[in-house]
C-alpha positions in Angstrom: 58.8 -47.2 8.3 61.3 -46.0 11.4 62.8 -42.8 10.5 66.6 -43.1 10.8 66.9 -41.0 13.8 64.5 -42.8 15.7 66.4 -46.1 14.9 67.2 -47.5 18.6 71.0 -47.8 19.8 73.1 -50.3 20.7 75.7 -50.5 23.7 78.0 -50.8 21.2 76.9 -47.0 20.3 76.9 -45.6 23.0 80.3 -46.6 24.1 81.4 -45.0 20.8 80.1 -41.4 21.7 81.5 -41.9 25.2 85.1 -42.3 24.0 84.7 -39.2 21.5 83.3 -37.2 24.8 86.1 -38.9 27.2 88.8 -37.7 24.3 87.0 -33.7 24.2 87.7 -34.2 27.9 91.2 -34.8 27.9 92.1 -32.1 25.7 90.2 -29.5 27.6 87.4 -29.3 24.8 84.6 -30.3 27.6 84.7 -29.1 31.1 84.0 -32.5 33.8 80.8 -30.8 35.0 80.0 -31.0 30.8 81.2 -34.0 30.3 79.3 -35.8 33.3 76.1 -34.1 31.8 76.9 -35.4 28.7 78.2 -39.0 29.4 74.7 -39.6 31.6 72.4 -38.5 28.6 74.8 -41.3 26.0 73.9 -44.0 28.7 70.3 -42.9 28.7 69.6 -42.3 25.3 67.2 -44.3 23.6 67.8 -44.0 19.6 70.7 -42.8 17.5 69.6 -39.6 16.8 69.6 -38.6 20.2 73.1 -39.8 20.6 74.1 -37.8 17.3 73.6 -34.5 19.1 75.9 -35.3 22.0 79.0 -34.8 19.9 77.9 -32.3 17.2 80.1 -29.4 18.3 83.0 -31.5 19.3 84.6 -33.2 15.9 83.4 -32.5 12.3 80.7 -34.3 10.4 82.8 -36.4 8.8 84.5 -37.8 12.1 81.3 -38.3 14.1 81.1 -41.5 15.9 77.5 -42.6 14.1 76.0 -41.1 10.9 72.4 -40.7 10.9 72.2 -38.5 7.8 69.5 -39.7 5.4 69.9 -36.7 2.8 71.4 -37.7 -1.2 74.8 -38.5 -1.8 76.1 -36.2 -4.4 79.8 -36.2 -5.8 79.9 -33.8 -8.9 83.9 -33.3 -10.1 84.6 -34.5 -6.8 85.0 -37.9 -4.6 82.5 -38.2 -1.6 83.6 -41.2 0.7 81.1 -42.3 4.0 82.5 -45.3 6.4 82.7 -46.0 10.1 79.1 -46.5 11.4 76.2 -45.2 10.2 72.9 -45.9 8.8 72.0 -47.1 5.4 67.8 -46.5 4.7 65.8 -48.2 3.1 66.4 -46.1 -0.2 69.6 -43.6 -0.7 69.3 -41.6 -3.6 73.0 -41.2 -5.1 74.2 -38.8 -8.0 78.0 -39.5 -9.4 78.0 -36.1 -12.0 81.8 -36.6 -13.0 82.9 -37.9 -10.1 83.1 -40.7 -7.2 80.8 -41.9 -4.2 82.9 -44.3 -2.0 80.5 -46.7 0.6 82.2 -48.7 3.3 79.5 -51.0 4.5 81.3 -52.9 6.8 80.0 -51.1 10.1 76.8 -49.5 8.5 73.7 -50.4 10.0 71.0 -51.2 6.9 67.6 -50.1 7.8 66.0 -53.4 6.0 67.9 -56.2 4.3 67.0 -55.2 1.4 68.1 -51.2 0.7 68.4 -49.8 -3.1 70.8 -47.1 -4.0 68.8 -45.1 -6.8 71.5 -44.0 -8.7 71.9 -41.4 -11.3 75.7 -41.8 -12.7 77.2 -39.5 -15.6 81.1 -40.4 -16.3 81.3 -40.9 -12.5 82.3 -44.2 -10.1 80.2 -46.3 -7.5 82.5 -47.8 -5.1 81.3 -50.5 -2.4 82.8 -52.4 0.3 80.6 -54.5 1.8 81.6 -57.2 4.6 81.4 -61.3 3.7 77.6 -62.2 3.6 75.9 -59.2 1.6 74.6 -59.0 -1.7 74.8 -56.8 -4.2 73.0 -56.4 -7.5 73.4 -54.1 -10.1 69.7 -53.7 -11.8 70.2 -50.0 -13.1 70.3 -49.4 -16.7 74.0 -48.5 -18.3 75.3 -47.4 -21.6 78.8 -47.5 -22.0 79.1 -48.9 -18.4 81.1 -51.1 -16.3 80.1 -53.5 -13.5 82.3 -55.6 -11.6 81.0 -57.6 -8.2 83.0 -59.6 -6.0 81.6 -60.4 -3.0 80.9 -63.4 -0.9 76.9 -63.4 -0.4 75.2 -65.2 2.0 72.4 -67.3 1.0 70.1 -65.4 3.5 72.2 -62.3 3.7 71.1 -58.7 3.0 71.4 -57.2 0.1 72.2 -54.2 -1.5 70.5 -53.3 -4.8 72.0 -50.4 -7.4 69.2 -49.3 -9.3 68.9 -46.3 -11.6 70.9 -45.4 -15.0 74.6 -45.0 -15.7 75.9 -43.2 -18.7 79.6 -43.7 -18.9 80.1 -45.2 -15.5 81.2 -48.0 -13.3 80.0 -49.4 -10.6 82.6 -51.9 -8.5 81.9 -54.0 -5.5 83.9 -56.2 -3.1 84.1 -57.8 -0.1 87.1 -57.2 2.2 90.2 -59.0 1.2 91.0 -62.3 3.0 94.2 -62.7 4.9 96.4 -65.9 3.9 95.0 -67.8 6.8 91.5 -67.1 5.8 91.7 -68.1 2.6 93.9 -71.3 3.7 90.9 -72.1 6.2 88.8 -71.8 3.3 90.7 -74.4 0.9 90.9 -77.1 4.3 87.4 -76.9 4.6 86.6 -77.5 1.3 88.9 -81.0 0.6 87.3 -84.0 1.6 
């Protein structure tokens, strides 16, 4: 299995890094000989770990441009929220003690199209947004738990599995709401 940092990188990437680097440069953060050194190592860069060190000192972990951090997700009497892009492996190990782990899916990068969140949930909150196509199922044991999944799967979409136990917990899902003219489309399409 590819290690998240050696995952390879898209144009799409790279352009991303070179915006946070152009942005250091015009407020003085980088000097142009730095920024020229760094902007020809983004377009040269192979994988996304190598891109994730371009940026490290320039805007906090939270604000990077791509998230290659593989560690556990912990939120104990707290909320812990990751978005934007970054990389979903195979397995995330997640831990809700009393509090709330957010996921925004819609611009993560899943290792494999089938990734499991072991979960271990006491009086805390999954929350997912995942775009139109994914799947999510909820196979953990709960007691005292709430579910509650609305998404629009794909019948050969990826999908997301929640395994583990919750005690006391919930777990919601959803896909991105539709604006009026989506779901209108929708309805048209539909009638004979």
């Amino acid at each position: 299995m590819t290690r998240v940092h050696d995952l390879r990188a898209s144009d799409a990437d790279r352009e991303r890094v070179a915006q946070v680097l152009s942005e250091a440069l015009a407020d003085g953060r980088l000097t142009i000989e730095e920024h020229a050194e760094r902007t020809s190592l983004v377009y040269s860069a192979r994988t996304l770990g190598e891109l994730t060190g371009l940026t490290g000192d320039l805007t906090p972990a939270e604000a990077q441009p791509i998230l290659v951090d593989d560690r556990p997700l912990q939120a104990t009497f707290g909320s812990l929220r990751r978005e934007g892009r970054w990389v979903m492996p195979v397995r995330l190990p997640l831990l809700a003690l009393f509090g709330t782990v957010e996921l925004d899916l819609r611009e993560a990068i899943l290792q494999r199209r089938h990734v499991v969140l072991d979960s271990l949930v006491l009086c805390g909150r999954i929350r997912l947004l995942v775009p139109d196509g994914v799947r999510v199922d909820v196979t953990g044991r709960s007691i005292l738990s709430t579910r509650e999944v609305r998404v629009r799967p794909a019948d050969d979409g990826p999908t997301v599995e929640i395994s583990g136990r919750m005690v006391l917990g919930s777990v919601r899902a959803r896909a991105p709401r539709r604006t009026l003219r989506e779901r209108m489309r929708g309805r048209l399409r539909k009638e004979p």
